[in-house]
C-alpha positions as CSV (number, residue, x, y, z in Angstrom):
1,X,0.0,0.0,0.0
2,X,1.4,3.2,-1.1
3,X,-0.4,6.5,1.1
4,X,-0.5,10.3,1.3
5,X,-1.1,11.6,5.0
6,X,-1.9,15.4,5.1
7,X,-3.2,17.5,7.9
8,X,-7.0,15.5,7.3
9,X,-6.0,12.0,7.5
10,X,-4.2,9.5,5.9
11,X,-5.0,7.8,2.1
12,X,-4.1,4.4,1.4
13,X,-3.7,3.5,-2.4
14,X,-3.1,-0.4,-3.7
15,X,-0.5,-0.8,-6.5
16,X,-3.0,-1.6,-8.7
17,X,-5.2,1.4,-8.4
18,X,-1.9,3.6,-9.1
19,X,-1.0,1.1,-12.1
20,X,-4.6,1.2,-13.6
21,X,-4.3,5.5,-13.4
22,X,-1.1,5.0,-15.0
23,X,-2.0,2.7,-17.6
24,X,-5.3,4.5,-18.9
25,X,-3.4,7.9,-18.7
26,X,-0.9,6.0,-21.0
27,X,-3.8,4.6,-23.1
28,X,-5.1,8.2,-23.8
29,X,-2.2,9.4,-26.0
30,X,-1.7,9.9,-29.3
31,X,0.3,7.0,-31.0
32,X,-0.2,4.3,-28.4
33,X,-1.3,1.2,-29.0
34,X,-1.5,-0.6,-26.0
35,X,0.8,-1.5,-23.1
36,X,3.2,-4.4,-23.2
37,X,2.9,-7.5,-21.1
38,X,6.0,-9.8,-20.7
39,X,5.1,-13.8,-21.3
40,X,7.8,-15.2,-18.8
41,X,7.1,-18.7,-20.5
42,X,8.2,-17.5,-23.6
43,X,10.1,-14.4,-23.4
44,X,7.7,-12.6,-25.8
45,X,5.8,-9.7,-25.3
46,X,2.3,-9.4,-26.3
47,X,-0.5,-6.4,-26.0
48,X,-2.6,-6.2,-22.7
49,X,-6.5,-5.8,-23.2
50,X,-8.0,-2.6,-21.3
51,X,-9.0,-4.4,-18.4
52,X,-5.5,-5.5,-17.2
53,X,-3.5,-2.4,-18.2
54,X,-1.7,-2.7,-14.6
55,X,0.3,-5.5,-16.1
56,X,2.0,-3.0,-18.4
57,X,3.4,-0.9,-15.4
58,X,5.6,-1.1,-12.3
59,X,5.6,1.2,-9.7
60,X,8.7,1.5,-6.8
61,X,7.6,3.9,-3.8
62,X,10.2,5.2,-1.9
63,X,10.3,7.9,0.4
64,X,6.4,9.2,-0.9
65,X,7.7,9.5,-4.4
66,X,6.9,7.0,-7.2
67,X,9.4,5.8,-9.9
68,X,7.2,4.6,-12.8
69,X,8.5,1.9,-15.2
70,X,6.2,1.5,-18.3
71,X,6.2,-0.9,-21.1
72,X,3.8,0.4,-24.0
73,X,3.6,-0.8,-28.1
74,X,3.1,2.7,-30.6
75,X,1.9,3.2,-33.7
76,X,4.5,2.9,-36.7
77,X,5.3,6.5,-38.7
78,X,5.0,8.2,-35.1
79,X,7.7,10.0,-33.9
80,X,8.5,8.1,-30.6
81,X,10.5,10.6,-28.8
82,X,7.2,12.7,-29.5
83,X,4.8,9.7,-27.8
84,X,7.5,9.3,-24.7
85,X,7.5,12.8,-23.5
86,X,3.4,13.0,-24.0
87,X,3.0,10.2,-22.0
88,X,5.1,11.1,-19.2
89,X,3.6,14.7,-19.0
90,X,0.5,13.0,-19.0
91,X,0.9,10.2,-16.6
92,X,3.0,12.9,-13.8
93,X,-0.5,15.2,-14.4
94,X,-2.7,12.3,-13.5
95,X,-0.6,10.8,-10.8
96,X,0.0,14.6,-8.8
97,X,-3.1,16.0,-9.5
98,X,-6.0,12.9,-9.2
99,X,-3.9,10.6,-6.6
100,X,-1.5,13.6,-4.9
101,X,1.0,11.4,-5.0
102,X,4.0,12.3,-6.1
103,X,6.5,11.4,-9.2
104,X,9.9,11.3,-8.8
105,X,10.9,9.8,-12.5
106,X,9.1,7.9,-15.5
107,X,10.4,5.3,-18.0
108,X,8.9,4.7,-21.0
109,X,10.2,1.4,-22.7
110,X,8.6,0.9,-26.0
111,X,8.4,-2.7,-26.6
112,X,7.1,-2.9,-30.1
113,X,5.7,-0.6,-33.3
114,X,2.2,-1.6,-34.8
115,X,1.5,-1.6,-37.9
């Protein structure tokens, strides 16, 4: 459990409420296909339907600050550097502003390019 205490109370967030922001923050930009799921039987990795995009993210909490690893699959002809930066603007947005948790660094590995 990840949490946020303020001068109110305290907040409690699971990993996979924080993963599931994450992943449909991810979802909504442009030149995105999906998020990237690792087989560990086979090595391969393989697009995640909507309703397990936490399986396309990790999260490390340390010290109240998140470090976000994500694994995502983009469009081919878009300009990746382009699709990296608006997902972590994007994803640092949602995170602070819906969760108030905040983002120490993002990575965005881009695991494949769709067709």
């Amino acid at each position: 459990m990840i949490g946020l205490t303020n001068e109110q109370g305290h907040i409690s967030y699971s990993e996979d409420v924080i993963a599931n922001v994450v992943g449909l923050s991810t979802m909504e930009c442009y030149g995105v296909v999906g998020m990237a799921s690792k087989n560990t039987k086979d090595g391969l990795w393989e697009l995640i339907r909507v309703e397990h995009l936490n399986k396309g993210v990790k999260i490390n909490a340390k010290n109240n600050e998140l470090s976000i690893d994500l694994f995502v699959v983009v469009e081919y002809g878009t300009k990746i550097s382009v699709i990296a930066n608006n997902i972590i603007k994007k994803v640092r947005y949602n995170v602070e502003n819906y969760l108030g948790l905040k983002v120490n660094h993002i990575v965005v590995n881009i695991e494949g390019v769709r067709f």
